[in-house]
N, C-alpha and C positions, 0 to 999 in steps of 0.2 A: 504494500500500500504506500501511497505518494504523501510524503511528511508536505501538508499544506502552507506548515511554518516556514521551509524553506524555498519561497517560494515570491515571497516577500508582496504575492497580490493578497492580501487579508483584506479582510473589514475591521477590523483592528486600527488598521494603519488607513486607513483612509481618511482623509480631512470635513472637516466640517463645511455642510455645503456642495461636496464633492455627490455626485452620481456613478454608478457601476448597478453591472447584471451578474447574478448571485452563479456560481458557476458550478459551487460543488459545497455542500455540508456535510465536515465530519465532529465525529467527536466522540462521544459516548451514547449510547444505543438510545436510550432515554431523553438526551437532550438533544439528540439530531431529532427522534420524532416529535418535538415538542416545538420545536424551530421549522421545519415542514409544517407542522399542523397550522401554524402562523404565519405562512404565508413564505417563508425565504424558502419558499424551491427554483430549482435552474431554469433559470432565464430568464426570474424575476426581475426588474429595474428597483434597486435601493440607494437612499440618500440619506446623509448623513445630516438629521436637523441640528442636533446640537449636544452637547455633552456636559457629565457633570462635573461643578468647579474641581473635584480632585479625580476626575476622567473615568468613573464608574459611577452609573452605566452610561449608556449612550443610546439616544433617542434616533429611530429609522422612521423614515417615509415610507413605507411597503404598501404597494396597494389601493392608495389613497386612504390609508389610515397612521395614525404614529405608534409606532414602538419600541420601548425599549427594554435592552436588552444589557446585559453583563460583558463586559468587554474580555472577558476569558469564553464565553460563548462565540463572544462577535471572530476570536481569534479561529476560531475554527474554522470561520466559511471561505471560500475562497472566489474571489471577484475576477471580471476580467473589464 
């Protein structure tokens, strides 16, 4: 399996304001299907509304709805 980490497209790392499409979700079995269940499946379009003052969590545009998510979550998915 492909270390997403290395790879350096995360959502993680993506700026505030910035747009990307979701490419791939891993992580632990439970919290990939809970992140699909909400919407970040491949080829989704996500934006980075804004984040919190000490950078957990971080608020997505998915959808036409906001969400947010834990930025050890966000490190898992992989953008393109």
């Amino acid at each position: 399996m492909k270390d997403v980490r290395s790879t350096g497209r995360i959502l993680s790392r993506l700026p505030v304001g910035a747009t990307a499409v979701v490419a791939r979700v891993s992580g632990a079995r439970t919290t990939v299907r809970r992140l699909l269940e909400m919407g970040l499946v491949p080829g989704t379009a996500v934006t980075v509304q804004r984040e919190a003052p000490l950078g957990d969590p971080i608020e997505l545009r998915v959808r036409n709805y906001a969400l947010s998510i834990r930025r050890a979550e966000a490190h898992g998915i992989e953008i393109e």
